[in-house]
C-alpha positions in Angstrom: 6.7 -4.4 -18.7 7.4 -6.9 -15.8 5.0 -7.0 -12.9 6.5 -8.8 -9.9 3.4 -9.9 -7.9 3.9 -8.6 -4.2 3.8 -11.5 -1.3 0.6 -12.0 -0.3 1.1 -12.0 3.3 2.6 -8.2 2.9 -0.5 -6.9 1.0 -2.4 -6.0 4.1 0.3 -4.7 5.7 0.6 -2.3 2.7 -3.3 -1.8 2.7 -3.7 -0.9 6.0 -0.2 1.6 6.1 -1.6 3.2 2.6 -4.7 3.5 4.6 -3.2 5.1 7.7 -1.2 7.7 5.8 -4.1 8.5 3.0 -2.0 7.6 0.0 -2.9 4.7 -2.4 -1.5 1.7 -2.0 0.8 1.9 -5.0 2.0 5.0 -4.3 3.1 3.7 -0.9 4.8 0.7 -2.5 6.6 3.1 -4.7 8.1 5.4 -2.2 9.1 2.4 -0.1 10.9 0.7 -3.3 12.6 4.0 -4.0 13.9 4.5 -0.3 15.1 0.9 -0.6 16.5 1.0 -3.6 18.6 4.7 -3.2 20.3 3.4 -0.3 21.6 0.1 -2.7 24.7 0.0 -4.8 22.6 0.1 -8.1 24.2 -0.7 -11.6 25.4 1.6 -14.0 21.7 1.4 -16.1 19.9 1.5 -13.1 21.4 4.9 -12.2 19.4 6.8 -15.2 16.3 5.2 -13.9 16.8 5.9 -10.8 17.4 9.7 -11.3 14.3 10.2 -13.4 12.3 8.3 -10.1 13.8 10.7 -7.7 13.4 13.7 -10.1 9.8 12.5 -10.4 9.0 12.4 -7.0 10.7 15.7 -5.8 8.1 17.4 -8.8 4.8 15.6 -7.4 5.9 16.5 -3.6 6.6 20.0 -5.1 2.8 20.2 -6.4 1.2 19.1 -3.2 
């Protein structure tokens, strides 16, 4: 699968907000793609994705 490498000059602004909140870094990156993304026009394919993210993340927010 593709891995889009992150701007550099945004990595420590990720660190140090992952850090703040007590959430890995990736985790953080995810949430803030997801936001991004569900407020987007998305394609018809992306839609299914999408849905499976947000149902994703409503179950891991449920377990916490």
């Amino acid at each position: 699968m593709y891995s889009p490498k992150i701007e550099e000059t945004l990595v420590p602004v990720l660190y140090h907000t992952a850090k703040d909140r007590g959430i890995p870094m990736t985790r953080l990156v995810s949430i803030l793609i997801g936001k991004a993304l569900s407020s987007e026009a998305l394609p018809i394919s992306a839609n299914v994705a999408m849905r499976e993210f947000i149902a994703r993340s409503q179950t891991q927010n449920a377990t916490k």
